[in-house]
N, C-alpha and C positions, 0 to 999 in steps of 0.2 A: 472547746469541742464544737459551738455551735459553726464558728467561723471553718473548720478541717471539713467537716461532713460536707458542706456545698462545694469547697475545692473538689472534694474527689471523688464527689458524684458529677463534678462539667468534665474534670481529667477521663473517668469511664466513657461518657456520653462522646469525647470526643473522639477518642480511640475507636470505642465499636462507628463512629461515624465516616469514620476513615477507611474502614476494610470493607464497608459499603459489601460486606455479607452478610444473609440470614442466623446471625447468632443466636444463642439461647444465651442467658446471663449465667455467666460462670464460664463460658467457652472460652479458649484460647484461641484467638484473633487467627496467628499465625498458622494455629492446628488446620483451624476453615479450610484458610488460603490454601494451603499447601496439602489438603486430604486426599485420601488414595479416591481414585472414581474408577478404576477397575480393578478388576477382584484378582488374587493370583499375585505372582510375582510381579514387582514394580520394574519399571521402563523408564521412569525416569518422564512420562508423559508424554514420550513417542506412540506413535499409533500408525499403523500400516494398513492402508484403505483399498481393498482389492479394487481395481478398476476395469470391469468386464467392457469388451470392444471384437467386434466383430472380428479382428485380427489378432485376438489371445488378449489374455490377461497380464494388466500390470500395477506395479506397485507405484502407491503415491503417499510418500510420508509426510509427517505431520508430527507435530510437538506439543501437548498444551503446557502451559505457563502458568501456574496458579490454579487456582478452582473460586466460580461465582457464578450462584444459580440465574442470576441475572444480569449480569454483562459477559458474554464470551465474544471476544471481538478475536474473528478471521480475515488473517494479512495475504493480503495478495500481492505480492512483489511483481517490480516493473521488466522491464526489457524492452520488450518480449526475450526470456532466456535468463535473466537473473536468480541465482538462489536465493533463498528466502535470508541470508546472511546480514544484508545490509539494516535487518531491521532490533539484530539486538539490541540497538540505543533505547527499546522501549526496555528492557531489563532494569535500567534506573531510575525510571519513570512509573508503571503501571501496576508494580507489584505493590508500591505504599501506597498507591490509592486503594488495594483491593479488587485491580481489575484483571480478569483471567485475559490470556491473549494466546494467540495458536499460531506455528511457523505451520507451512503448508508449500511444498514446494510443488509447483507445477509441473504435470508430468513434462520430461524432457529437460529439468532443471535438478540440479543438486543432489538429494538422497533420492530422487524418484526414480522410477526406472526411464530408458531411455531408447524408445523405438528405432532411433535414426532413421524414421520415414516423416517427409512434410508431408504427406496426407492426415498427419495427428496436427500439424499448425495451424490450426482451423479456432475461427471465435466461439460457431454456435458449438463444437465441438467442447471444447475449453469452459461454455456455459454449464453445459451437463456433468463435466467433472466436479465443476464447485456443487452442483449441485448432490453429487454422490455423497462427496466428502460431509456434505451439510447432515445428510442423510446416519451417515456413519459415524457423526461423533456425536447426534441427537441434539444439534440447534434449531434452535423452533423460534417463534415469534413474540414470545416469553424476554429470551435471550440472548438471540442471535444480531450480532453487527456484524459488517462488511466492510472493511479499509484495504483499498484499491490504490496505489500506489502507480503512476504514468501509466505503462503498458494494463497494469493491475487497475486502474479507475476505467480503463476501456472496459473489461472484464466483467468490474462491480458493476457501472451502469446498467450492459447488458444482461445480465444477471438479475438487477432489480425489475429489469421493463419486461423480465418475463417471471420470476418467481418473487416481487417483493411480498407475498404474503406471508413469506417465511421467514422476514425482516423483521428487526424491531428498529434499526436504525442503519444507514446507511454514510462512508466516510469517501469521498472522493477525492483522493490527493494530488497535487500535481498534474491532471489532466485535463484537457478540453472534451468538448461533446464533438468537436467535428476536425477531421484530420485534412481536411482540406481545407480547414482554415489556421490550421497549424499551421500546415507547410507557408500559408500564406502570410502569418504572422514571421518563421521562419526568413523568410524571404524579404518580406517590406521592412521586417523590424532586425533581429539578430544578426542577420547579415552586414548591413548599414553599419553594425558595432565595430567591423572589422577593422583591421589596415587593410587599405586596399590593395595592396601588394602580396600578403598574405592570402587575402579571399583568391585575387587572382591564381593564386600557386594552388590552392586549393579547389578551386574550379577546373581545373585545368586537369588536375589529378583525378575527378568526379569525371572529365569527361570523357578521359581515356579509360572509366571502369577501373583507374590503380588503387583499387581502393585497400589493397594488402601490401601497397608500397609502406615501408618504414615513414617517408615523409608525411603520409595523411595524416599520421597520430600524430608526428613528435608536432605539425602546424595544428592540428587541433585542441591539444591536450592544455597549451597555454594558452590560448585565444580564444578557446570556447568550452571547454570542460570546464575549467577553473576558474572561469565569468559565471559559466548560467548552469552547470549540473551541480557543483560542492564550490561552492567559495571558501574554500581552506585552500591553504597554499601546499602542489602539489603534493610535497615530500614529506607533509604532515594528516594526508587522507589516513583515517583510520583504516584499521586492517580489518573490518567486518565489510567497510567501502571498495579499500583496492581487492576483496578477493572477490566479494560480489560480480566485481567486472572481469576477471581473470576466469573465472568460470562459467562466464556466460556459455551460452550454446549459438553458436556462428549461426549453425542452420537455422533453428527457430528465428532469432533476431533478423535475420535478413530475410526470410520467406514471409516472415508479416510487416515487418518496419521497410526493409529493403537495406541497402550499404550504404546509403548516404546519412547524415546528421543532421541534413536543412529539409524537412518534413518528413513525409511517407510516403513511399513507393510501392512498399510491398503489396500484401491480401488485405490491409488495412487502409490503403491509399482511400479508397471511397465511402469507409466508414462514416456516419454521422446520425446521430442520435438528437442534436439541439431539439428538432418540432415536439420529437416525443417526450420529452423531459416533462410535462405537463401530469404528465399518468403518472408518476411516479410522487405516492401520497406519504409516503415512511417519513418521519424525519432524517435531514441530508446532511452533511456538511461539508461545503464545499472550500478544499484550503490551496492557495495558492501564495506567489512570491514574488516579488517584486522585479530580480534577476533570471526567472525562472525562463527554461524552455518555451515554454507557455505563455500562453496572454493573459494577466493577472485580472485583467476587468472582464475577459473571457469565462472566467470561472469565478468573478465574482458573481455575473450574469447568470451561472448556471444555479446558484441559491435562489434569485427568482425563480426561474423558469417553473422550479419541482414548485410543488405543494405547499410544503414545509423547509424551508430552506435556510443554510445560516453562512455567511462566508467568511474565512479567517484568510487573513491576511502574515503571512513572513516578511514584513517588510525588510527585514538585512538579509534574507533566504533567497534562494535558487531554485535549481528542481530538486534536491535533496535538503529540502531544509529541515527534516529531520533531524540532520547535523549543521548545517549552518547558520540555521537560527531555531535552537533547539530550544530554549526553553517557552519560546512562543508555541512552536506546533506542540508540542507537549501539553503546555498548559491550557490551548486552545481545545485540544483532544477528552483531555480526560475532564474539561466542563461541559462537551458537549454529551460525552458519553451519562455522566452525571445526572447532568440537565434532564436526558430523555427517561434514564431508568427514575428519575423522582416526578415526572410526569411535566416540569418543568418547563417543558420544550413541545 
């Protein structure tokens, strides 16, 4: 007996160490995780967030994923115009740590409502939403993280350099601080990958505006989606990935990015945030990828810049390396998440 008692008091210690929630002893882990937090008939941890605007009211839904008094991490998906889809690869990932996680789809995308007016595709516009939403599901500084995702790290940034008091950590994925030197990286770096024969067919098509010709995709889809967005081999993109793209919102994506794929054009063409990164005292984390859209020493850079800063690298990853080198940003993710709720960081 002396030698069972210590086993299954580390086996306890390690269990409750992993669901990384406020248990009481005797509680079942899973009950925590998984507990109602609104009263009334259960949803399943949907949640419908009125969004009041000078031009009527709309709906912007929302998911939570578990329950934890201390980490609720809100996903902000890229595009501009992506559903929140692409990110259920954290379903096998954040539940066995214990970490709660919310789908949020931006108004204009997915289950949200959808204006079809671009005078809603606006940044600072889009700031005040997140912040509604923060408001409405009562994350505070306690609790609250922020994982931004391309279009969505434009988002997070902005977001923090005016509300990080309502932070407790901050996750910038896959993006740079300035879109004018994307295009620039775009241009001196990615491009140069091409055949030159291809870029030419592809320029060409750029500059007669074809950009709804059948040929812009089928020259893009193999030369450049499937180098630096998902390095998986086209016909094996998962299906939270290809429908992600399938339902984008035309409008939005090209009223802020623009129609081209070699930088920004759109409302976001003059974007940049690099000088102010400085103000921003949360802890950060900033992850990027070897293959990625982006310039990987660009967002290593950007862990300097902030206060607190920490940079993960995908090295066999792209700009979704959520999936293509997933158990890096994974495990990268849920130690930085870790790190900061054990004061670690």
């Amino acid at each position: 007996m002396k030698y069972i008692q210590p086993f299954l008091v580390g086996i306890l210690a390690l269990f409750a160490a992993c669901t990384q929630t406020a248990t009481a002893p005797g509680d079942n882990p899973l009950k925590t995780y998984f507990a109602y937090t609104e009263p009334g008939i259960q949803t399943g941890g949907t949640k419908i967030v009125t969004l009041k605007t000078d031009k009527g009211d709309f709906k912007i839904w929302t998911k939570r994923f578990g329950n934890n008094p201390r980490i609720k991490l809100l996903l902000l998906q890229g595009g501009p115009g992506c559903p929140h889809d692409y990110f259920q690869c954290m379903e096998n990932f954040l539940p066995a740590e214990g970490i709660e996680f919310i789908y949020y789809d931006q108004l204009g995308t997915g289950f949200s409502d959808n204006p079809n007016d671009t005078a809603f595709w606006d940044l600072p516009r889009y700031v005040e939403e997140v912040e509604t939403v923060r408001q409405a599901l009562g994350l505070n500084k306690d609790n609250f993280f922020l994982l931004g995702h391309s279009w969505g790290g434009i988002l997070a940034m902005q977001y923090a350099l005016k509300y990080q008091d309502n932070l407790k950590g901050l996750v910038i994925s896959n993006m740079m601080a300035s879109c004018p030197e994307y295009g620039q990286y775009a241009e001196n770096v990615l491009s140069k990958q091409f055949d030159p024969a291809v870029l030419a067919e592809v320029r060409a098509l750029e500059a007669k505006g074809d950009f709804s010709n059948p040929r812009y995709m089928e020259l893009l889809m193999p030369n450049f989606y499937a180098k630096h967005i998902c390095r998986i081999p086209l016909e094996e993109w998962p299906f939270p990935v290809t429908r992600s793209f399938e339902l984008l919102n035309q409008s939005l994506y090209v009223t802020m990015q623009g129609p081209s794929e070699f930088g920004v054009a759109g409302r976001l063409a003059n974007w940049d945030v690099k000088y102010r990164l400085p103000t921003i005292k949360i802890p950060t984390l900033s992850i990027g990828a070897t293959h990625d859209t982006m310039d990987p020493e660009h967002m290593k850079w950007i862990s300097t810049a902030v206060k607190k800063g920490r940079f993960l690298l995908c090295a066999n990853g792209s700009h979704m390396c959520m999936w293509d080198d997933q158990q890096t940003y994974m495990n990268g993710l849920i130690a930085f998440l870790k790190d900061v709720d054990s004061g670690k960081f």
